[in-house]
TORMAR-140251 format. One record per residue: x, y, z of N, C-alpha, C in turn; residue in one letter. Coordinates in pm, whole numbers, plus 50000, padded with zeros to 5 digits. Example, Ala and Ser with C-alpha at 12.3 -4.5 7.8 and 13.67 -1.06 7.14 Angstrom:
BEGIN
513194943150780512304955050780513204967050780A/512854977550708513674989450714512905000350787S/
END
This chain:
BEGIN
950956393979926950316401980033948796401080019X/948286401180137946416402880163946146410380110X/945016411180031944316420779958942476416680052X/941586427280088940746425380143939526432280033X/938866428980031937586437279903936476445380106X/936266451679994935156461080079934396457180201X/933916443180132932976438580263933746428280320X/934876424780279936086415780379936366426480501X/937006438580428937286444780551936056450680626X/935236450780601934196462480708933656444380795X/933656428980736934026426080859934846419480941X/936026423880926937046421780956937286430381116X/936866443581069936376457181169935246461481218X/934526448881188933206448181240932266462181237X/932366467881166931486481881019930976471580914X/929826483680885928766483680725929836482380634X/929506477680490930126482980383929806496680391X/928946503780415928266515580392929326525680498X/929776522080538930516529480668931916523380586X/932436518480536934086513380445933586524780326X/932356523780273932676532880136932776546180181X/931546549380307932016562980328932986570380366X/933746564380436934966566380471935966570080381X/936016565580256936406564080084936036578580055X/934806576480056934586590580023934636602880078X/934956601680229936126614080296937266614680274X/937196604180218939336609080225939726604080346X/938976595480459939766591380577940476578180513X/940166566080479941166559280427940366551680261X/941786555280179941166552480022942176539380043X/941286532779961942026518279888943166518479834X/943726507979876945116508479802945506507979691X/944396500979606944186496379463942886492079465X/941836493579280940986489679234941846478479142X/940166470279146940326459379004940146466178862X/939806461478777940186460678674938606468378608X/937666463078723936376467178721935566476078828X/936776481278935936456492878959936356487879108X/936416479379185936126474779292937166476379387X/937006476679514938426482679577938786475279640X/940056478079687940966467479710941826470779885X/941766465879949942576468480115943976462680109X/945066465580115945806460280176946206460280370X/946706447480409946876443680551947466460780622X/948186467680554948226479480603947046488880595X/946416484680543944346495680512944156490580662X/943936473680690943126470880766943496475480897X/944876472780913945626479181087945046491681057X/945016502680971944416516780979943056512681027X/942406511180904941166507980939940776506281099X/941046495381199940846491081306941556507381351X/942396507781349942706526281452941536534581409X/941046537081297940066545081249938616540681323X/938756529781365937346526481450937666525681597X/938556528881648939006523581813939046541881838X/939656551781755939086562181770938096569281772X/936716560881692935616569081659935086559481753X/935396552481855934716546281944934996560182080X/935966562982046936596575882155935676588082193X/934936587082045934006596682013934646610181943X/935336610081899936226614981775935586617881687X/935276628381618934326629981497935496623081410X/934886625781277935596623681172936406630881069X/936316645381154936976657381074938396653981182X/938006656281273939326653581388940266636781341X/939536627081323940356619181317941566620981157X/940666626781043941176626180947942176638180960X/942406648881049943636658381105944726651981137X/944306640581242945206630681304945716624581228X/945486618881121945996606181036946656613580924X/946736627880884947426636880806948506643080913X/948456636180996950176648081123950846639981073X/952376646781050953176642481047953786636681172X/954126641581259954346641281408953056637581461X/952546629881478951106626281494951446621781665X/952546616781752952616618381890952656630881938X/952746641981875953156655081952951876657681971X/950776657081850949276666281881948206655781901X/948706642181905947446629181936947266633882095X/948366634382169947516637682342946806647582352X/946666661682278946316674282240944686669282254X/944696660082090943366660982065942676652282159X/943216641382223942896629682346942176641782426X/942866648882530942846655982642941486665282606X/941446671682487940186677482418939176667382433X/938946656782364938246647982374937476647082518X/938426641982595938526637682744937676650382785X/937716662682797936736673582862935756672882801X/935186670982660934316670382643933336657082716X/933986650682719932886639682765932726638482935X/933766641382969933736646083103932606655883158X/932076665283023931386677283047929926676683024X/929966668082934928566652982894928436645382991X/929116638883071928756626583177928396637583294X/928396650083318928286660183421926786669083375X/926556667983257925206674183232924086661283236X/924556647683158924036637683190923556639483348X/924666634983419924366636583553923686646283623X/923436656283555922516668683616921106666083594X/920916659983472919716665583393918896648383455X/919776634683511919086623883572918946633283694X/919466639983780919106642383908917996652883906X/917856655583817916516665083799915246657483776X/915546648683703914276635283677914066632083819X/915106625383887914826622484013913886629584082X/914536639584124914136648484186912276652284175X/912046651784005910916653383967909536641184009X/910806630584021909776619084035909496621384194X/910686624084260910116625784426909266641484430X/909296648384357908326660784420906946653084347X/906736645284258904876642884206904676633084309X/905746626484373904766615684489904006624384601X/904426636884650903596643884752902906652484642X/902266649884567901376661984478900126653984520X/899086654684540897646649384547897356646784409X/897376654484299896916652084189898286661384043X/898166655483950899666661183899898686671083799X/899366682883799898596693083662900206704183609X/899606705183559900736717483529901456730683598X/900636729883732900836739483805901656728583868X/901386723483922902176712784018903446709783972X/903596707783843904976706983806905846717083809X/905026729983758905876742383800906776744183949X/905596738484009905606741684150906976736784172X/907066726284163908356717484147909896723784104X/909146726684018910806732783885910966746883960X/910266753284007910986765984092911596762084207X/910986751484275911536743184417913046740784350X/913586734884296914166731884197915756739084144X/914696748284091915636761184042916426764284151X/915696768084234916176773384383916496766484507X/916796754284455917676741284610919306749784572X/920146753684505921346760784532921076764084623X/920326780984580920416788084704919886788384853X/918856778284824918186775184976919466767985017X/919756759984993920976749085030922316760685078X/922506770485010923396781085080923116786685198X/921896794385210921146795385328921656787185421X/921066772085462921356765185549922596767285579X/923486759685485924766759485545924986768885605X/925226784985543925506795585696925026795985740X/923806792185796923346787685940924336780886014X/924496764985954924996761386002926286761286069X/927266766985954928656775385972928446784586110X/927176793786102927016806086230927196797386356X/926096787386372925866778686412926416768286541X/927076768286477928036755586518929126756686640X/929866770786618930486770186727929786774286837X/928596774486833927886776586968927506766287057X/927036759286953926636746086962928186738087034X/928776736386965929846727887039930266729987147X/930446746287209930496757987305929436747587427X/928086749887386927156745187472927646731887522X/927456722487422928076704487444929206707287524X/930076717187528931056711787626930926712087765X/930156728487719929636733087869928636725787976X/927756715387886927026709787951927856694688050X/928766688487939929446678888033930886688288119X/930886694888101931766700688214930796702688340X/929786707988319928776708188415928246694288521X/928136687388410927936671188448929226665388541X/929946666088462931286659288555932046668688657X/931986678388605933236688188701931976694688810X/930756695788768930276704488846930166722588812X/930896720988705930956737088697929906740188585X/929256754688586928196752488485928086768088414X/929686771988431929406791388408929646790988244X/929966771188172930846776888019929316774987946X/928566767588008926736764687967926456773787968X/926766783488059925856793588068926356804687999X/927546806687947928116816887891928066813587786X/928206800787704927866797887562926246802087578X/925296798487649923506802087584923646818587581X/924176822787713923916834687653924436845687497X/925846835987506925936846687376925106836687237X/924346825487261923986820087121922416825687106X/922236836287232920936839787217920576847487109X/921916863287082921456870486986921566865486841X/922466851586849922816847086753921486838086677X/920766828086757919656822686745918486831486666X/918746846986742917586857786683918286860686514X/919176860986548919666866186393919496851486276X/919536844686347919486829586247917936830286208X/916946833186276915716831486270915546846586156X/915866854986213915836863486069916186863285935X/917396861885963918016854185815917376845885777X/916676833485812915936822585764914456828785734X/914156834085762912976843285739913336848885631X/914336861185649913936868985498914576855785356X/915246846685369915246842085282914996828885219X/913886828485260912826818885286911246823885210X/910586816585101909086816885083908406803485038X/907466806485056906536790785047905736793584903X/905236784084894904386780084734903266776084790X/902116781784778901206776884788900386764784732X/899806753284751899756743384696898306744384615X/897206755784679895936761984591896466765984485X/896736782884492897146792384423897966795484333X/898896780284384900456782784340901126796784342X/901056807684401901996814984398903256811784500X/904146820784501905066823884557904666835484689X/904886836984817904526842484887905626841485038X/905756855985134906046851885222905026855885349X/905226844485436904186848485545904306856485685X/903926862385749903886872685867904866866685965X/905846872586037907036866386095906366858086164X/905636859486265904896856786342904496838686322X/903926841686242902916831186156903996819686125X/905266823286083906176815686028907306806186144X/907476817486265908076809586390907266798386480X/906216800686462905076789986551904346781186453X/904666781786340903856772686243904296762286262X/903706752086252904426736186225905226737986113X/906086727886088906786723885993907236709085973X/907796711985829908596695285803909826699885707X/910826692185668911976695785631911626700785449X/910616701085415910086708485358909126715485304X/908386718785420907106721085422906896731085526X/905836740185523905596747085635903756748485644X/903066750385753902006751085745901696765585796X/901276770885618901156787985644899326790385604X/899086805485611898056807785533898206818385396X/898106814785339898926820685192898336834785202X/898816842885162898306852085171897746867485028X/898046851384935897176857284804895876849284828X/895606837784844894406829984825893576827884968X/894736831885060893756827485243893806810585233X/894046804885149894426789885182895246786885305X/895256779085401895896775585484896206763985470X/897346755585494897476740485468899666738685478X/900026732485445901486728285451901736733485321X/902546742585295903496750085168904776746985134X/905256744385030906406738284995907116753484989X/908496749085038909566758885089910456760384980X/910906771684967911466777284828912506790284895X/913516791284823914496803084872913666815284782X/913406826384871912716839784856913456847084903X/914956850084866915076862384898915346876284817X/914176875384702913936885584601912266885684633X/911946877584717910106879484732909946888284860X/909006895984782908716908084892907306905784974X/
END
């Protein structure tokens, strides 16, 4: 039978010696036999372990977990156990991964509209940021409110067009009128801008806020800690008074 010495098998399994002895010295897999002078020895059954002992810690398996596994007796009953464990964890890593690149992103598109980058500016950003959930909630019930009015109207208008009749146009605007007022409120109270001077947080006079220009994220207010006037980056405020 094959006998493998230390650095046969680590590359055999393509590992350090340094990673074969340590392993020795957990207790995950000991030699089958030393020489005569102390040197260790693999048999063809070490090495098939061996290779499982690395196709798992490729899994990302610590090494306390694998050496549980390789002491079960029943080792099919609790190997899917510890798999399925495994499996959420990294699932839960490739999902914070994925959070924490879309935040980079994100970071790199808010410094291209900065004029100049400082530390305020980045703030400015990371509260924009913080708060795309809830602005992003906002919208949608708008949109949800929204919508069946809207479709209401579209029908009413080609019924109008083709049939001639024009009472479902007119009965959808009127009831999307009080609805329109209430959308504009709601978007108001929960709604504030950042000033791009001052950097604060601020909201502006209703008034000021329905006739202002805008852009899909921007509004052109006059702040009303600093009197700056200019385009303000839009932020969910509905704890700003």
């Amino acid at each position: 039978m094959a006998q493998y010495t230390t650095g046969e098998l680590a590359k055999e399994c393509g590992i350090t010696v340094r990673t074969v002895q340590f392993y020795d010295q957990r207790g995950i897999l000991v030699p089958s036999a030393l020489t005569e002078g102390g040197r260790r020895l693999y048999s063809e059954e070490d090495l098939k372990m061996m290779k499982i002992i690395c196709f798992l810690r490729d899994t990302g398996l610590s090494l306390d977990t694998i050496g549980k596994l390789l002491k079960e007796e029943d080792l099919g009953s609790v190997v899917s156990i510890f798999l399925e464990q495994q499996e959420q964890v990294l699932q839960e890593e490739i999902a914070d991964r994925k959070d924490k690149l879309e935040r980079l992103e994100e970071l790199k598109s808010g410094l291209k509209d900065v004029p100049s980058v400082s530390v305020e500016s980045i703030g400015d950003i990371a509260t924009v940021m913080e708060n795309k959930k809830k602005l992003s909630a906002v919208h949608r019930k708008m949109v949800l409110v929204g919508a069946p009015f809207t479709v209401a109207e579209d029908a009413g208008i080609l019924l109008w067009i083709f049939k001639g009749q024009w009472w479902l146009f007119a009965a959808a605007l009127a009831a999307a009128i009080p609805v329109i007022i209430w959308m504009v409120r709601y978007y108001y109270r929960n709604a504030a801008y950042i000033c791009p001077q001052c950097h604060e947080i601020f909201k502006p006079a209703m008034k000021e806020f329905f006739f202002a220009n805008h852009t899909l994220k921007t509004r052109k207010l006059t702040c009303v800690k600093c009197g700056h006037k200019g385009y303000c980056v839009e932020t969910y405020g509905g704890n700003v008074e």
